[in-house]
Backbone as XML, in Angstrom:
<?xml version="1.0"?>
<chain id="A" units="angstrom">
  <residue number="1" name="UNK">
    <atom name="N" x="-37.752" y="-58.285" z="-116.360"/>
    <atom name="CA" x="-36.908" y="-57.127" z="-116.646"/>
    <atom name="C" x="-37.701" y="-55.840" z="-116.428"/>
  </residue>
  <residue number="2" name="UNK">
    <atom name="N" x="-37.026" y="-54.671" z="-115.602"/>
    <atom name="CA" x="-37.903" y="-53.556" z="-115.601"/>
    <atom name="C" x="-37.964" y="-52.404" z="-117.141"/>
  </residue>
  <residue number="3" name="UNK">
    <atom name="N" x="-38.493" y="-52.012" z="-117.134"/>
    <atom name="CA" x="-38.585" y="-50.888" z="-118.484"/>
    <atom name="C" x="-37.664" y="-50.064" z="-118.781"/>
  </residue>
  <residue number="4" name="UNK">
    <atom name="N" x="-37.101" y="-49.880" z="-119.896"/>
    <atom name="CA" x="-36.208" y="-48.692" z="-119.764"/>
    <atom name="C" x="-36.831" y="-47.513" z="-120.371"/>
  </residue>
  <residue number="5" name="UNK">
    <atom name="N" x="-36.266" y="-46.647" z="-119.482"/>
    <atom name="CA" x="-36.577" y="-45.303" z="-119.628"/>
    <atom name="C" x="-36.240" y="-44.674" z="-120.967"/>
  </residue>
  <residue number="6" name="UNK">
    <atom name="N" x="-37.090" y="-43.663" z="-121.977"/>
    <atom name="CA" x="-36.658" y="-43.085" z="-122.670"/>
    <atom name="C" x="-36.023" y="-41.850" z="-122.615"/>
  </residue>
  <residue number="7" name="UNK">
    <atom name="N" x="-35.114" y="-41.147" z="-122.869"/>
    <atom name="CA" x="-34.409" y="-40.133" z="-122.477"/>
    <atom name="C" x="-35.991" y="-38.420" z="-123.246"/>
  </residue>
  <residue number="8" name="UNK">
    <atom name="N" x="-36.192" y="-38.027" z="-122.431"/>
    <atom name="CA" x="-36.712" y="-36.902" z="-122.309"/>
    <atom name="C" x="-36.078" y="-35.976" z="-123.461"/>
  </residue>
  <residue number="9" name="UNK">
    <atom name="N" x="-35.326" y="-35.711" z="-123.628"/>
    <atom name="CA" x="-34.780" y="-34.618" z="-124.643"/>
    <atom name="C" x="-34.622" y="-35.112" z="-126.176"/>
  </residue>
  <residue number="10" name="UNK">
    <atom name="N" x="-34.728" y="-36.620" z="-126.340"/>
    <atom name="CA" x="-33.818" y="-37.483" z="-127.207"/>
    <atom name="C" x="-35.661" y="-37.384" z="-127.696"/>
  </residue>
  <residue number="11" name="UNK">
    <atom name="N" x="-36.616" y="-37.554" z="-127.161"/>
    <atom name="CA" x="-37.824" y="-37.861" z="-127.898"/>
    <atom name="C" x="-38.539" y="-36.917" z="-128.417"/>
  </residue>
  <residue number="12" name="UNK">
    <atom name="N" x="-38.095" y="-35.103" z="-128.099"/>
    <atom name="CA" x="-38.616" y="-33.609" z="-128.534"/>
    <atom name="C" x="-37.515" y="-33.387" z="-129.465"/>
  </residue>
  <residue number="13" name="UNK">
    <atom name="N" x="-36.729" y="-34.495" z="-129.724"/>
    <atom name="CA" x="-35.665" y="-33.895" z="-130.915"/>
    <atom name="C" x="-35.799" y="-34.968" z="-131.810"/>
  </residue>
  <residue number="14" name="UNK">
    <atom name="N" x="-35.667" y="-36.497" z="-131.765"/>
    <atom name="CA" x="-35.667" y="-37.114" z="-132.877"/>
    <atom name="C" x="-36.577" y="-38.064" z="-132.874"/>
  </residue>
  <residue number="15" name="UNK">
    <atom name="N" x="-36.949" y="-38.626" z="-134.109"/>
    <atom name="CA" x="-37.969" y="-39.684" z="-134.519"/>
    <atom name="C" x="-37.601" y="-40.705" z="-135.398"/>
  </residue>
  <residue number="16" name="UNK">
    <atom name="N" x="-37.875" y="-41.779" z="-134.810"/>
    <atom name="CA" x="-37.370" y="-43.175" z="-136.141"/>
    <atom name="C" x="-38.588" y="-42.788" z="-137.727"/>
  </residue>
  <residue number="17" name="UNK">
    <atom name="N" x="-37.997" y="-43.801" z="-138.412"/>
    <atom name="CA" x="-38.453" y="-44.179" z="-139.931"/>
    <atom name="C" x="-38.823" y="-45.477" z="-139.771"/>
  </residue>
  <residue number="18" name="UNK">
    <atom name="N" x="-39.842" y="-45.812" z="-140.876"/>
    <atom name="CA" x="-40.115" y="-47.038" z="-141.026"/>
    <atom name="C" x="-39.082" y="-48.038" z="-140.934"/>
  </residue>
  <residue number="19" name="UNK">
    <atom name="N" x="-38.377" y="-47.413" z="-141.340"/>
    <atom name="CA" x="-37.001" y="-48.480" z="-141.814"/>
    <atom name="C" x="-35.958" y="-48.427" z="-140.442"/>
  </residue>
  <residue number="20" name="UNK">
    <atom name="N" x="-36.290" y="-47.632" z="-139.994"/>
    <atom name="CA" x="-35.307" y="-47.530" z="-138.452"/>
    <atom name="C" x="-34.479" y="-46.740" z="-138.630"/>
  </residue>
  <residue number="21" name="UNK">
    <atom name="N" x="-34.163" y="-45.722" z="-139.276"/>
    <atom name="CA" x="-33.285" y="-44.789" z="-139.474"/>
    <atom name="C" x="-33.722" y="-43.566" z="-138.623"/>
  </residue>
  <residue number="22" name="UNK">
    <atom name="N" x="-32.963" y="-42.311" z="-137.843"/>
    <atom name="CA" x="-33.229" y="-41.265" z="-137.140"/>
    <atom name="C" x="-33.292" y="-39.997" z="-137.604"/>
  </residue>
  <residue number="23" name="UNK">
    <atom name="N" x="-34.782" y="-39.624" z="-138.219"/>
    <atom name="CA" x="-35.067" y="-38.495" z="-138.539"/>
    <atom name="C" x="-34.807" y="-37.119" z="-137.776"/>
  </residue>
  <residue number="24" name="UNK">
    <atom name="N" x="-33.849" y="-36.159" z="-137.655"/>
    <atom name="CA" x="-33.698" y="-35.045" z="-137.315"/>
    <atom name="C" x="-34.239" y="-33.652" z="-138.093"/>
  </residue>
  <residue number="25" name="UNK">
    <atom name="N" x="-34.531" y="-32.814" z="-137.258"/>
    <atom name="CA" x="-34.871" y="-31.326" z="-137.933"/>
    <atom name="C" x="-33.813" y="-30.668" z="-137.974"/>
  </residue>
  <residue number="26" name="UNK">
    <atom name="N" x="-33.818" y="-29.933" z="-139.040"/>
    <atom name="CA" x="-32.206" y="-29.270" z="-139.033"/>
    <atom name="C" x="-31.557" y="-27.838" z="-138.513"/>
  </residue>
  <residue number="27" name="UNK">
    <atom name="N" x="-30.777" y="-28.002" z="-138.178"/>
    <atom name="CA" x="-29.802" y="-27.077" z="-137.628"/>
    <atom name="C" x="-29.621" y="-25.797" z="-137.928"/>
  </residue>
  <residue number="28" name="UNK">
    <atom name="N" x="-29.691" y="-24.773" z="-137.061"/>
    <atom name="CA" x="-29.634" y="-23.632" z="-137.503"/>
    <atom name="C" x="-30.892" y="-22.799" z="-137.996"/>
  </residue>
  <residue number="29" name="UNK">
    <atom name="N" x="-31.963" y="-23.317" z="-137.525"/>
    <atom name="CA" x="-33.250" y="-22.334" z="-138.438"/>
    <atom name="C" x="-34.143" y="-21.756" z="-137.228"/>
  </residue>
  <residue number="30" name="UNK">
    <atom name="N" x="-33.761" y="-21.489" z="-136.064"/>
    <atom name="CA" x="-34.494" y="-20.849" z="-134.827"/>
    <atom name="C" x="-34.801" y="-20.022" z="-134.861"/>
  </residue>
  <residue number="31" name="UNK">
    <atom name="N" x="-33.724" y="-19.099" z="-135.119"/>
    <atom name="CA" x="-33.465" y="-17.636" z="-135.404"/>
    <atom name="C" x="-32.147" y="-16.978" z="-135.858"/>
  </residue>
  <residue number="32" name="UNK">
    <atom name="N" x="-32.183" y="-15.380" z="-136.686"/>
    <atom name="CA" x="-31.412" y="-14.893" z="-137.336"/>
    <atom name="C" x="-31.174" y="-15.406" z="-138.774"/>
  </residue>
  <residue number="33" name="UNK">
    <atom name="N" x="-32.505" y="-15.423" z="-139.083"/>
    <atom name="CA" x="-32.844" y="-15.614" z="-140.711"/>
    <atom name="C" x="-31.912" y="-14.400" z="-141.296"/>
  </residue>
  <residue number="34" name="UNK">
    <atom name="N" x="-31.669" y="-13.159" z="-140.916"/>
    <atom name="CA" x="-31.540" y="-12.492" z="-141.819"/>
    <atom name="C" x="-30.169" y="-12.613" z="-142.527"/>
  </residue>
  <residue number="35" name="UNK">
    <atom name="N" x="-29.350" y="-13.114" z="-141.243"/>
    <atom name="CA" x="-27.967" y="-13.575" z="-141.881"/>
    <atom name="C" x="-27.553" y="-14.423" z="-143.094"/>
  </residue>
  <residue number="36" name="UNK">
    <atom name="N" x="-28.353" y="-15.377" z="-142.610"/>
    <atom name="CA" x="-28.262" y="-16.639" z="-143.581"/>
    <atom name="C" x="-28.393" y="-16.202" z="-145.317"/>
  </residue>
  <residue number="37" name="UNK">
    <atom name="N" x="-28.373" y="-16.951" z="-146.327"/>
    <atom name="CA" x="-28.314" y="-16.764" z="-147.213"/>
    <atom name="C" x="-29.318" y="-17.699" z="-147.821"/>
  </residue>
  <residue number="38" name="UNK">
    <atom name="N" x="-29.999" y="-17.131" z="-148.845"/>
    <atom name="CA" x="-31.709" y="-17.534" z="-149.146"/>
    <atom name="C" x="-30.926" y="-19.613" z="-149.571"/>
  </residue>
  <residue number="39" name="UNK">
    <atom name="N" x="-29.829" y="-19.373" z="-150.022"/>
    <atom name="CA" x="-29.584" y="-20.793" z="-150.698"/>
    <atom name="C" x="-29.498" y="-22.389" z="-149.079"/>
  </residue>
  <residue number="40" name="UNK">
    <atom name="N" x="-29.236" y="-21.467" z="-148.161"/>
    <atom name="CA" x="-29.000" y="-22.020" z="-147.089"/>
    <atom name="C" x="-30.060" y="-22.642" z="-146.333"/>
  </residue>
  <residue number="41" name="UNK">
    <atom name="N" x="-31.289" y="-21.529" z="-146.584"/>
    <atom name="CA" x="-32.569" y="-21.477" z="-145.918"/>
    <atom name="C" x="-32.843" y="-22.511" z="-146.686"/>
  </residue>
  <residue number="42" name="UNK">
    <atom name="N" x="-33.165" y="-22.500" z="-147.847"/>
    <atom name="CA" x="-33.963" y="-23.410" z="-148.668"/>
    <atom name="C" x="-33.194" y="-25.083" z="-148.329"/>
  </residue>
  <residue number="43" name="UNK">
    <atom name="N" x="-31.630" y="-25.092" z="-148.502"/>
    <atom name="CA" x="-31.208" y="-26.437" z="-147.830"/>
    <atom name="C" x="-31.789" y="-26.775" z="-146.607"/>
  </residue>
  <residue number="44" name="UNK">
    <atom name="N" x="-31.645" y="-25.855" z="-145.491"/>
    <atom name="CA" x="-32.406" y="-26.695" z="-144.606"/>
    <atom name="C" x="-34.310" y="-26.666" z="-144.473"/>
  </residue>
  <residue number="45" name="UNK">
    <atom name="N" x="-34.773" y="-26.518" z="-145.203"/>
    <atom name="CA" x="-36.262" y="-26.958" z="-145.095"/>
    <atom name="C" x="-36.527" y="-28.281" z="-144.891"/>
  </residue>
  <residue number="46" name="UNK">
    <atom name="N" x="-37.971" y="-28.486" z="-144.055"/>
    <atom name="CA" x="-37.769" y="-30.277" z="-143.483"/>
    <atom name="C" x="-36.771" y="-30.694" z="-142.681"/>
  </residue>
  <residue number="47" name="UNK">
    <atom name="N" x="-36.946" y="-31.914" z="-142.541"/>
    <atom name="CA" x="-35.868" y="-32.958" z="-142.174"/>
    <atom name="C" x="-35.079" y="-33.642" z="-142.400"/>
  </residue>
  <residue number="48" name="UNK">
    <atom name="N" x="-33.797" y="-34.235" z="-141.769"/>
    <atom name="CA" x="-32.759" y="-34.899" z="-142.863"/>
    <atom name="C" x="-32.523" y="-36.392" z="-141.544"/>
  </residue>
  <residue number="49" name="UNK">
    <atom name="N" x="-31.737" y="-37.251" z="-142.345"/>
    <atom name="CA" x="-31.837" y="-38.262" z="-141.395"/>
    <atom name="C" x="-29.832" y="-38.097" z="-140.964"/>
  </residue>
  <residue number="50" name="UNK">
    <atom name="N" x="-30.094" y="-38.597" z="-139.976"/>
    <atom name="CA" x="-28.952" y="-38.738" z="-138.999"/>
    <atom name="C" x="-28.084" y="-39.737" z="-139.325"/>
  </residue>
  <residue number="51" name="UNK">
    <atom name="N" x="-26.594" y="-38.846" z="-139.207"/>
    <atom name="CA" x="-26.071" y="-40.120" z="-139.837"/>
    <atom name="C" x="-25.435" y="-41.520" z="-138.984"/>
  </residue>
  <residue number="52" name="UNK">
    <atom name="N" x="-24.959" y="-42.510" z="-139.654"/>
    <atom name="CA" x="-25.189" y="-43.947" z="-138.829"/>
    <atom name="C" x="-24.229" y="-44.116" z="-137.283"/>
  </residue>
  <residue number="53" name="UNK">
    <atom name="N" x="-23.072" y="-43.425" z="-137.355"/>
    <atom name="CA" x="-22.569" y="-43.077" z="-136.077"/>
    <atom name="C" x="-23.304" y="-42.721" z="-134.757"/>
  </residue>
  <residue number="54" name="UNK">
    <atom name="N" x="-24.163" y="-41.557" z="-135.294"/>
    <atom name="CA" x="-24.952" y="-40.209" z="-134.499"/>
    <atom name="C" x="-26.226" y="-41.428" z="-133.983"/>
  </residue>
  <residue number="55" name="UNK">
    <atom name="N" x="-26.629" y="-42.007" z="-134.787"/>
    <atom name="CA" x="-27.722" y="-42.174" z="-135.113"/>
    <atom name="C" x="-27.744" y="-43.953" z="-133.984"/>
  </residue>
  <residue number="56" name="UNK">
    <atom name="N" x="-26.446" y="-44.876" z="-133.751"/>
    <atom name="CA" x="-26.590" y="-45.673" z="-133.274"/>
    <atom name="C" x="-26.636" y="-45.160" z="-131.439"/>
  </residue>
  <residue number="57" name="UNK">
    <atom name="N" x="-26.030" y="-43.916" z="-131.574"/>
    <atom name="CA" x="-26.131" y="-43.101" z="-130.116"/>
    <atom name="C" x="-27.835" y="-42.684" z="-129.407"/>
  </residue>
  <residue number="58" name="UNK">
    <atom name="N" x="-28.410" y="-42.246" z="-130.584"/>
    <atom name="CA" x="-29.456" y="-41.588" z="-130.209"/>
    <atom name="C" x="-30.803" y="-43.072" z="-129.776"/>
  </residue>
  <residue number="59" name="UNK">
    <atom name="N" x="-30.157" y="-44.174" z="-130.581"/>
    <atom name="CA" x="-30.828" y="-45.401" z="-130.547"/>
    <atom name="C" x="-31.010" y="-45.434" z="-129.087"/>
  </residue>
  <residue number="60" name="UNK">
    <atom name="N" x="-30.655" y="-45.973" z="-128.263"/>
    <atom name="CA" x="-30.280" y="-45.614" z="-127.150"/>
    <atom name="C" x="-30.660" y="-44.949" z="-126.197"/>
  </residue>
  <residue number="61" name="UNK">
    <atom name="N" x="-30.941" y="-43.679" z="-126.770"/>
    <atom name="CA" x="-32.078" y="-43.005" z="-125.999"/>
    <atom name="C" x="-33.522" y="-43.176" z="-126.228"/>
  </residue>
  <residue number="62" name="UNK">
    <atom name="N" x="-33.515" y="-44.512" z="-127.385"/>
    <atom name="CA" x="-35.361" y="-43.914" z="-127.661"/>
    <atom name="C" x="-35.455" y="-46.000" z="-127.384"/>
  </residue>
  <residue number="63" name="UNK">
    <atom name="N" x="-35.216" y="-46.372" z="-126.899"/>
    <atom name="CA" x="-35.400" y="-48.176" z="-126.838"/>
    <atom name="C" x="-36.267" y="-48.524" z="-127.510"/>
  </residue>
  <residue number="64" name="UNK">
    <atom name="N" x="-37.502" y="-47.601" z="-127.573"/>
    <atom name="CA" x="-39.104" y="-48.066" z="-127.812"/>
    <atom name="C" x="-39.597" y="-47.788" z="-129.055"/>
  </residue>
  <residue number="65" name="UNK">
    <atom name="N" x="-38.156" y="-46.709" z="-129.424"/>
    <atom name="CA" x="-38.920" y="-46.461" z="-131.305"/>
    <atom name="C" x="-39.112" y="-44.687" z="-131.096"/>
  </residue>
</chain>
């Protein structure tokens, strides 16, 4: 069998867990802090995991982990 390719964009955005679940960084914190609201900022600090829909898609792009 030849190798499959991992998708390029899918591996600068998400990362598995021990457990196999798809760790994402969250949404919305690039720029235009000033809008946001301090309660918002503080929700997204870190990472959150992806949920199981999203998450059997992104599988897919990463074969290898």
């Amino acid at each position: 069998m030849p190798k499959l390719k991992t998708k390029s964009s899918a591996k600068k955005r998400f990362s598995l867990t021990g457990t196999g679940k798809v760790r994402m960084n969250q949404a919305g914190k690039q720029h235009g802090m000033i809008k946001r609201t301090n309660k918002q900022l503080r929700d997204q600090r870190g990472t959150s995991i992806l949920s199981a829909p999203d998450a059997k898609i992104v599988k897919k792009f990463l074969p290898y982990g």
